[in-house]
C-alpha positions as CSV (number, residue, x, y, z in Angstrom):
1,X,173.4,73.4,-67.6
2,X,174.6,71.5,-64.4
3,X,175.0,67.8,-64.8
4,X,173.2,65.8,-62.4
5,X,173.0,62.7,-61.7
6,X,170.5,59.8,-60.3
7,X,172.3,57.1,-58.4
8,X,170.2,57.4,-55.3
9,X,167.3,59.5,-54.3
10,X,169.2,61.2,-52.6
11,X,170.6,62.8,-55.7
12,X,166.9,64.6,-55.6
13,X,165.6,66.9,-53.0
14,X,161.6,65.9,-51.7
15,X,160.7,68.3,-53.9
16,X,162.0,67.5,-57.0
17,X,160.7,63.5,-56.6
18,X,157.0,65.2,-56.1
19,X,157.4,66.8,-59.4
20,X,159.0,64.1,-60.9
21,X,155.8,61.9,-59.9
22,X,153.5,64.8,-60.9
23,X,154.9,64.5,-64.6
24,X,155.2,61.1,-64.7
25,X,151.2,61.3,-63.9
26,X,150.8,63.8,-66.8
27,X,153.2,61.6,-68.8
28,X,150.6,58.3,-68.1
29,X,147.8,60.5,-68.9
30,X,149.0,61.6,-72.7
31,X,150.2,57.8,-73.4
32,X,146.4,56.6,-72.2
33,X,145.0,59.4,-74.6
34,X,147.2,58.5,-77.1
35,X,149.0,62.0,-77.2
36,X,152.3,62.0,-79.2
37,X,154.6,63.9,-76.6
38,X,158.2,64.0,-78.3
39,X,160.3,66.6,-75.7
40,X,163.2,64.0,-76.2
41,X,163.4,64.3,-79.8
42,X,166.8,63.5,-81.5
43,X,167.9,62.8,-77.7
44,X,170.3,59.3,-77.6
45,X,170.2,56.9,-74.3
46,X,173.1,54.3,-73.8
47,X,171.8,51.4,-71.6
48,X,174.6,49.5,-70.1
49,X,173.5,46.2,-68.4
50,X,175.9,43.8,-66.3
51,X,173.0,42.3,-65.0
52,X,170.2,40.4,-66.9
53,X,166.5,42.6,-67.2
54,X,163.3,42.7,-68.6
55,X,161.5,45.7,-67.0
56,X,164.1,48.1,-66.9
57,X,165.4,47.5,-70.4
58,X,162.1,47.8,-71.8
59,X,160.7,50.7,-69.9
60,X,163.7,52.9,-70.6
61,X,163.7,51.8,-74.3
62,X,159.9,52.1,-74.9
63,X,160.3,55.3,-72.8
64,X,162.8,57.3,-75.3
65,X,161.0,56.2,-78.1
66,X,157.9,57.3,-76.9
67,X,159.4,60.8,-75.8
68,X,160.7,60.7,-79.9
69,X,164.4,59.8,-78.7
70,X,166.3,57.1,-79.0
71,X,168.4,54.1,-76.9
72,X,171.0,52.0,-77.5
73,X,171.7,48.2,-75.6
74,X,175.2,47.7,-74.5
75,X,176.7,45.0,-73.0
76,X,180.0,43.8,-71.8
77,X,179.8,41.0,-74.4
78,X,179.5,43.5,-76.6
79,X,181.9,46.6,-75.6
80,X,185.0,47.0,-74.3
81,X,183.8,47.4,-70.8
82,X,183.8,43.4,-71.1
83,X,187.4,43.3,-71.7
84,X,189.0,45.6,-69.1
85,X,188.5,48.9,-70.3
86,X,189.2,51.2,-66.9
87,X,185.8,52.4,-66.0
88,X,187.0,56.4,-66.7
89,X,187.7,55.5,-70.0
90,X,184.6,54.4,-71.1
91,X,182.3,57.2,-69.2
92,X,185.0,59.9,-70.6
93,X,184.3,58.2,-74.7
94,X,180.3,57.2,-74.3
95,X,179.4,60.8,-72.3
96,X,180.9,62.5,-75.8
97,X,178.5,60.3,-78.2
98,X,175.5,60.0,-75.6
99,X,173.2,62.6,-74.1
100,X,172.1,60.1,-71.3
101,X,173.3,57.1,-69.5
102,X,171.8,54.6,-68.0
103,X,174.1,51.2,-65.8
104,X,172.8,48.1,-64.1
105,X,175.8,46.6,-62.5
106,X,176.9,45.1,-59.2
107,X,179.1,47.3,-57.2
108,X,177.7,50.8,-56.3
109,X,181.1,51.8,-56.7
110,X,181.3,51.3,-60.4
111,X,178.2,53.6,-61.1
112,X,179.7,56.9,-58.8
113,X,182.6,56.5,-60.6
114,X,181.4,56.2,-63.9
115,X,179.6,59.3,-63.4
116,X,182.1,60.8,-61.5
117,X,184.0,61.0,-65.6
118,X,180.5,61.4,-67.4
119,X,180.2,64.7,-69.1
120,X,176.2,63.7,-69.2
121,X,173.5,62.8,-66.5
122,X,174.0,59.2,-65.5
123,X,171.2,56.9,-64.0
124,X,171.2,54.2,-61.4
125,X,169.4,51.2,-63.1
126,X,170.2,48.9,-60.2
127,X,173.2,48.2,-58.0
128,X,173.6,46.0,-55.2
129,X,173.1,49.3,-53.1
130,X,170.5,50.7,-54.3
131,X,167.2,50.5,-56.6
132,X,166.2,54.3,-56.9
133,X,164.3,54.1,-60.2
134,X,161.9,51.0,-58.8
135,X,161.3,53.3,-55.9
136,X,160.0,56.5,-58.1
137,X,157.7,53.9,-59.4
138,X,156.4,52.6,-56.0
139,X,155.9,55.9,-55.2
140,X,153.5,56.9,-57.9
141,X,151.6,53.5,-57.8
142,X,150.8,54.1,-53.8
143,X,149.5,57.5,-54.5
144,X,147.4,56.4,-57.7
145,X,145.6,54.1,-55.3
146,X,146.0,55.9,-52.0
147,X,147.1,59.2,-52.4
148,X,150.3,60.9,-50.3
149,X,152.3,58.8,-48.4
150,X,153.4,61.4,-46.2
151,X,153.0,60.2,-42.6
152,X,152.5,56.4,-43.6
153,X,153.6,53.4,-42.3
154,X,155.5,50.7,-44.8
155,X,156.9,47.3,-43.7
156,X,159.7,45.8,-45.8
157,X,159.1,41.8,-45.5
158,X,162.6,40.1,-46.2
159,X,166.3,40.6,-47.3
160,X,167.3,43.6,-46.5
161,X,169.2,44.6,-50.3
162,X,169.2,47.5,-52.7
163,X,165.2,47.4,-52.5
164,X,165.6,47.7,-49.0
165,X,168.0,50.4,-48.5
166,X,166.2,52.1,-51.5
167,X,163.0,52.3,-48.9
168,X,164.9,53.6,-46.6
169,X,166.4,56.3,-48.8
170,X,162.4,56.9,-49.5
171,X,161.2,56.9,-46.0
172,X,163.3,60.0,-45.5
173,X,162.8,61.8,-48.8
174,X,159.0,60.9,-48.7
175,X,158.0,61.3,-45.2
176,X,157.1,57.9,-43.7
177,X,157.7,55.5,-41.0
178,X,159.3,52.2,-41.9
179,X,159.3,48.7,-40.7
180,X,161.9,46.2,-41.5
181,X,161.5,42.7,-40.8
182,X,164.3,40.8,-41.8
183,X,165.7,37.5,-40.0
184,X,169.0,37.8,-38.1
185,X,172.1,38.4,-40.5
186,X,170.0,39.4,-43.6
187,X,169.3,43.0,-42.1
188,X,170.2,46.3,-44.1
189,X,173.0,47.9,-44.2
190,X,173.6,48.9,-40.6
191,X,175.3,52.9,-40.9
192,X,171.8,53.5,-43.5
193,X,169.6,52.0,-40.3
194,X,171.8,54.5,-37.8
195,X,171.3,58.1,-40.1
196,X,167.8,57.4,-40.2
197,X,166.9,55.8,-37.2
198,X,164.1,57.9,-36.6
199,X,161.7,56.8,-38.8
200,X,163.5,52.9,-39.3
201,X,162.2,50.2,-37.3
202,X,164.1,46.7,-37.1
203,X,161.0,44.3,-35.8
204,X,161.8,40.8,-36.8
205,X,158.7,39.3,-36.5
206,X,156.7,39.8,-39.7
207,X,153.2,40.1,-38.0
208,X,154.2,42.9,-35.5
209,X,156.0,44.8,-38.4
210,X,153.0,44.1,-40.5
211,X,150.6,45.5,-38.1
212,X,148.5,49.1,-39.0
213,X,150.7,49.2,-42.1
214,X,149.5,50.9,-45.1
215,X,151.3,49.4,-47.9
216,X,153.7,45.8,-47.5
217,X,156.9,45.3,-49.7
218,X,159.5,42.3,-50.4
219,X,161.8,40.9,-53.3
220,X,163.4,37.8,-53.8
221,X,165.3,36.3,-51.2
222,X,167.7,35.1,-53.1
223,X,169.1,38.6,-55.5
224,X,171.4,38.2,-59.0
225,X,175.0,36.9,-58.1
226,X,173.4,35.3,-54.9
227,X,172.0,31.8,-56.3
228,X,174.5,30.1,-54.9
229,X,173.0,30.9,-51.7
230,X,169.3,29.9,-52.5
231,X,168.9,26.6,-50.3
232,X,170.2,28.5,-47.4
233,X,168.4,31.8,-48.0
234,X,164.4,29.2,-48.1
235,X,166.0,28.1,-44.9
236,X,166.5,31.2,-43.0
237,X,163.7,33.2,-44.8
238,X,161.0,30.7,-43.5
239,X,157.8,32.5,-42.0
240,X,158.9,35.3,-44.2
241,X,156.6,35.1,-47.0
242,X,154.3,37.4,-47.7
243,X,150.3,35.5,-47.7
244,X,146.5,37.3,-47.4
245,X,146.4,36.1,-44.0
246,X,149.7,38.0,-43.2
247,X,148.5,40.8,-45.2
248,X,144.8,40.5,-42.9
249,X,147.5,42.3,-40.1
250,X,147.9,45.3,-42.2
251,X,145.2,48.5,-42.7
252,X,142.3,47.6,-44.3
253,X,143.2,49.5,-47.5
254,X,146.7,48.5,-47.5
255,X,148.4,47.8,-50.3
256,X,151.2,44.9,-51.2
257,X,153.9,45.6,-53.9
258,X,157.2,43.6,-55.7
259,X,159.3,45.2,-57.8
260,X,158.9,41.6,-59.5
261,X,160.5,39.0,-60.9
262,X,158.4,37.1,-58.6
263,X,159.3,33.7,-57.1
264,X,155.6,32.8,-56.3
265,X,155.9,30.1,-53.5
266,X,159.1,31.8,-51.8
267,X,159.2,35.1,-50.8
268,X,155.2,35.6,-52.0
269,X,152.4,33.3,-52.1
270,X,150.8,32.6,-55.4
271,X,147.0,33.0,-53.7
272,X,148.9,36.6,-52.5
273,X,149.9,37.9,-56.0
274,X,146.6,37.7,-57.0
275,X,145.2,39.4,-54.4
276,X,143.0,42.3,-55.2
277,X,145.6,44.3,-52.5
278,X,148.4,43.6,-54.9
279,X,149.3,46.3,-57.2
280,X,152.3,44.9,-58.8
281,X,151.3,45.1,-62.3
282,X,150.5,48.8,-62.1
283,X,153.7,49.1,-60.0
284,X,155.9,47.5,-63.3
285,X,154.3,49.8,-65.5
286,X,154.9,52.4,-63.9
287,X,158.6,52.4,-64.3
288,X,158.2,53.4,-67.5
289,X,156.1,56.6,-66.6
290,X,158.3,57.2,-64.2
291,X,161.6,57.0,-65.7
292,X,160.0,58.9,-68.9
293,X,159.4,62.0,-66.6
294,X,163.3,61.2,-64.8
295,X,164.7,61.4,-68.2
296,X,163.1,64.7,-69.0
297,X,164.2,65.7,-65.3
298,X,167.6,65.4,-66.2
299,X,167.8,66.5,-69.8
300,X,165.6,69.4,-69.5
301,X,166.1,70.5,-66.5
């Protein structure tokens, strides 16, 4: 069987994300009936985390043990990948024990080229690129609520990071137009804007990129390894959180998501997550659908 891998969702064709979201649907459904559902049986998951988690540790965990597998925490504290073992080395030792591999790290650099020596599938948990597994997540909690995407409108309200460039990536695998409204400097990676500049809109002012949107997105504006830069980021981010009466621009039905932690008074208004319009606690649960149906993706084929 051909390794693949998930670093972006890229690494997937439209297709393939549909029918990842259909099972992790199906998936939802047997865990809400309470149908044991073990197709990753004896099946082992290393999780190696540079950066600090809650949802993504325990969604993949709970996710293997619910599919009747297994996972196993590792961190550089903990390994040798902590005290300068060359990146080849580890992927060439873990791929031969694991059958899966999940990394949250920094550079996006480290990930391709741990899996570039991995002799198993190897999953993007987060890097400072990119946030694919979030997005699979977002994905299924629009549709839950609002059906396809296809042909939508989405504003991105803030920094424009890995989330960011992850909805990109989406817009063009999922079919929808995209607003990004980002203050001066903080704006996405500039070559990702460029190769998909047909459905990417820069509009800096949040209300006009809010406008006739069907579902409204942020993050923190301050991301791990950047909290040095926090007084500076409230300064330049101002007018850039995310409020009902900002929300009151978008559709009628529209819908606002975080991929959360959330720094209520920042980035999002307390009186905003609370909204009936935000779905963020069905969009944190489902990363564990999601990812449960990813994993079978990429071990069953």
């Amino acid at each position: 069987m051909t390794i693949r891998h998930f670093l972006t969702l890229l690494d997937f064709s439209p297709a393939e994300l549909i029918s990842v979201l259909d099972r992790a649907d199906q998936l939802k459904q047997f865990q809400q009936e309470e149908l044991a559902h073990e197709s990753l049986k004896n099946k082992v998951l290393g999780m190696i985390f540079e950066k600090s988690s809650t949802r993504t540790r325990v969604s993949f965990e709970a996710g293997m043990s619910q599919l009747g597998g297994s996972a196993i925490f590792l961190s550089p504290r903990d390994t040798q990948l902590g005290r300068g073992e060359p990146i080849e080395d580890s992927a060439r030792v873990l791929s031969r024990m694991l059958d899966v591999i999940m990394i949250r790290t920094f550079e996006h650099a480290t990930i391709q080229r741990f899996a570039e020596y991995s002799k198993v599938p190897v999953i993007n948990a987060l890097t400072d690129d990119f946030h694919p597994c979030q997005l699979l997540a977002d994905m299924q909690t629009y549709r839950e609520h609002n059906g396809s995407i296809q042909g939508k409108t989405v504003t991105w309200v803030g920094d424009g990071n890995n989330m960011c460039h992850s909805y990109i990536n989406a817009a063009r695998q999922f079919d929808f137009e995209l607003n990004i409204a980002a203050p001066k400097g903080y704006e996405p990676d500039a070559d990702l804007v460029k190769q998909n500049k047909q459905r990417v809109n820069l509009i800096a002012d949040p209300k006009a990129a809010v406008k006739g949107s069907d579902l409204v997105v942020t993050d923190v504006w301050a991301s791990m390894g950047q909290e040095s830069e926090s007084d500076q980021r409230l300064s330049a981010f101002d007018g850039y959180q995310i409020t009902p009466e900002l929300m009151d621009h978008a559709n009628s039905d529209a819908l606002f998501m975080h991929c959360l932690p959330a720094h209520r008074g920042e980035e999002v208004s307390s009186s905003m997550m609370d909204d009936a319009r935000a779905v963020v606690w069905d969009e944190a649960e489902n990363r564990l659908h999601a990812q449960k149906a990813l994993l079978e993706a990429l071990l069953l084929n």
